[in-house]
N, C-alpha and C positions, 0 to 999 in steps of 0.2 A: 695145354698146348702152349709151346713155349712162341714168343714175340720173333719176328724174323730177325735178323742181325745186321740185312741191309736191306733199304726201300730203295730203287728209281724212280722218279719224276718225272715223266716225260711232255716235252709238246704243249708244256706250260708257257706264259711268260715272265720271263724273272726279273724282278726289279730291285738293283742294286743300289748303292749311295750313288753312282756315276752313272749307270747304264740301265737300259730296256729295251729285252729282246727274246728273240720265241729262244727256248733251250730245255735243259735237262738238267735232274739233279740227283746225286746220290748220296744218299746215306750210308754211314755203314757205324754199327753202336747205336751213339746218339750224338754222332757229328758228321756234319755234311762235308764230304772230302774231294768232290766232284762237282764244278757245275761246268755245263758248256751246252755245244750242238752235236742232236743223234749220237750220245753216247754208246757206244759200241761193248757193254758192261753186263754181265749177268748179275742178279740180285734178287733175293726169297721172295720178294711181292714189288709190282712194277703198276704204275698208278698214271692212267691218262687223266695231263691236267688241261687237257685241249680247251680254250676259252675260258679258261682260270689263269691270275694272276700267284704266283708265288715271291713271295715277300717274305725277308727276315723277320723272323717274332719278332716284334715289339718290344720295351724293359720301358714300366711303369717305377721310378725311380719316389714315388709319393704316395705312399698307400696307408689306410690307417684299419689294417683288419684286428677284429675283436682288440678294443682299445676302451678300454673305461673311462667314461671321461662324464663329468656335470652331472654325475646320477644313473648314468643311461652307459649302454654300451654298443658301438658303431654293427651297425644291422649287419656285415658281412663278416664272419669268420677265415678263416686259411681254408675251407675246405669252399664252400659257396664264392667267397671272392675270388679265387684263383680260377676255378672253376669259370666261372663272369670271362675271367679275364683272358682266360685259354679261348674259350667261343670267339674272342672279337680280335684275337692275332697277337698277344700281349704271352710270352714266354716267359717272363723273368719279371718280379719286382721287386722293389726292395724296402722295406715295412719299417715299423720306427718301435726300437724295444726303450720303454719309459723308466728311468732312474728315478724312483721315488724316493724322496728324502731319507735319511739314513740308512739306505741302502747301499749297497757295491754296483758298480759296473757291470761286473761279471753276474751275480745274481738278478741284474734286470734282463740280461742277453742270455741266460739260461730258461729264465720265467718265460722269454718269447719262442726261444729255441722248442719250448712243450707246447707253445698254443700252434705250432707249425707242423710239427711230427706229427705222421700218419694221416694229414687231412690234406695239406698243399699237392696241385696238381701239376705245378710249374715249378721253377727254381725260382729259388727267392734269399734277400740277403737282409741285411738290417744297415740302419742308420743309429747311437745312439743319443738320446736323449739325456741329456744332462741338466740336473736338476740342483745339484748339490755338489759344491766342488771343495774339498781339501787336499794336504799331500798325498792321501794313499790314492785318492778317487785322480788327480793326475797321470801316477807311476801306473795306475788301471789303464790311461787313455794309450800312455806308451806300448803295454803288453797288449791291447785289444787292436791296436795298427799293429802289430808283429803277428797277429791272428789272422787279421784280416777282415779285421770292423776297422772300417779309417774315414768314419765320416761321421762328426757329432753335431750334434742339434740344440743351437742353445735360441733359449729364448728372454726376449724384452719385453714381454705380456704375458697375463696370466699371473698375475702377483698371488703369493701365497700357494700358485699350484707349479707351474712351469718353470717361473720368472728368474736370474739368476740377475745380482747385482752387477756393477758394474768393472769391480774386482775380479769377481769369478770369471767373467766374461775376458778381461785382459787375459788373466793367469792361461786361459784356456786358449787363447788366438798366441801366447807366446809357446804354452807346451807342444801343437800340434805346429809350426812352425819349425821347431826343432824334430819330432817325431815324424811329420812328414803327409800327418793326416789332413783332414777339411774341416771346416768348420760351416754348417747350414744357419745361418741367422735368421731367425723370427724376428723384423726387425720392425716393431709397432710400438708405441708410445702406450704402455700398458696404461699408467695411473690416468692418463688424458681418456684412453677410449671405457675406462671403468667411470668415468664421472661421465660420458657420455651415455652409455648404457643405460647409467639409472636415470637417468634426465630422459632418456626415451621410453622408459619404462612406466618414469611416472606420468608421459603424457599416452599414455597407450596406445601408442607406435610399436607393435612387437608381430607385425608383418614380416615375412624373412626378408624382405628387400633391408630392415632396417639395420642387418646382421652390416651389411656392407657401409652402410649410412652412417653408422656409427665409429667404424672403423677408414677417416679419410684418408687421402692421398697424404697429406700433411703430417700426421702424425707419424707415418711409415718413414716418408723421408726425412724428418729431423733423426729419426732415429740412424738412418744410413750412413749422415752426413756425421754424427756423434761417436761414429763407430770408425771412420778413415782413419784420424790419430792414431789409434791403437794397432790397428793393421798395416799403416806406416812404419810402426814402432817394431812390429814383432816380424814379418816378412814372411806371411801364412796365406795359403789358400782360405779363401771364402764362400760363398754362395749365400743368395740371399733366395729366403721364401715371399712370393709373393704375396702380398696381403690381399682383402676383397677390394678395397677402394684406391689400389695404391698401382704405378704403372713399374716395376721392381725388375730388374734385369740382374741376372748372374753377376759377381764380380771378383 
């Protein structure tokens, strides 16, 4: 039995960025092409949403499904996460594919493109993770904003797994400045919060509160404040990720 080709909505209330108010909505595909009051429209299956709120999906923009990371790999896959995230109104997210050292760009966005086929139950996009940066792995960030990955991830923590110097880090806020893309900073004081760490580790503090305890507000912002020169310099979008202990606003 084949899917109907347009749904109505009826008698729901619809809540927009501006507005809330009783109306209707219709589908037709898998775009809503119609919203208003007592639509006068035929349509394959018609759905009273009487004392139901309809709300735009959602787009979770920070997701870490089947992602390897410390040993362990994140409990939720593409087919269970999406899933989760379809139930609670969340349509769209957008997932972080991991540049592992001596790797290409393209071969990390291809390795996630298969953990997503055949199991994702929403649309979904990536962010990449940049781990390792020279001339080809630049001219990759150029063709992956021509593709339509244009938002990379670089980070200031995790030395030896994530971590990118502070070279890499410029070259990256000047190429995506020119190419047009973003750049997501992880912006934590890696080497501070790793002698932190073990200092809580050897007094046997390894409660999860200490995840955040370790990781202070301070160390996130000296990294923010280290990072303005260079995004002065190069004239690029940014965004910054919030840390556990740190109060982090977009920039």
């Amino acid at each position: 039995m084949s899917a109907p080709t347009s749904i109505l909505i009826r008698n729901g209330t619809v809540v927009t960025a501006a507005d809330q108010y009783k109306g209707d909505v219709l589908i037709e595909g898998e775009k809503i092409t119609t919203i208003g009051s007592a639509l006068d429209v035929r349509a394959d299956r018609v759905i009273d949403a009487t004392g139901k709120y309809l709300f735009p999906g959602g787009i979770d923009v920070h997701t870490h499904l089947d992602m390897p990371f410390g040993g362990s790999t994140s409990a939720d896959d593409f087919e269970t996460g999406t899933r989760a995230a379809a139930h609670g109104g969340t349509t769209t997210i957008v997932d972080f594919a991991i540049q592992y050292r001596g790797q290409t760009l393209h071969h990390a966005w291809d390795t996630w493109l298969k953990k997503a086929e055949g199991k994702a139950t929403i649309d979904y996009g990536f962010h990449m993770i940049v781990t390792e940066l020279n001339d080809q792995v630049e001219q990759e960030m150029d063709a992956l904003v021509r593709q339509g990955l244009t938002s990379f991830k670089l980070f200031m923590a995790y030395p030896g797994v994530f971590m990118l110097d502070d070279a890499s880090i410029f070259r990256a806020l000047l190429r995506t400045g020119k190419n047009g893309g973003t750049i997501c900073m992880h912006a934590e004081n890696g080497g501070v919060i790793d002698v932190l760490v073990q200092r809580a580790l050897a007094e046997g503090k390894t409660a999860p509160k200490y995840h955040a305890l370790t990781r202070p507000a301070r160390a996130a912002a000296v990294c923010r404040h280290s990072r303005r020169p260079a995004r002065s310099t190069c004239f690029c979008r940014t965004t910054t990720t919030r840390s556990p202990g740190s109060t982090a606003r977009n920039t």
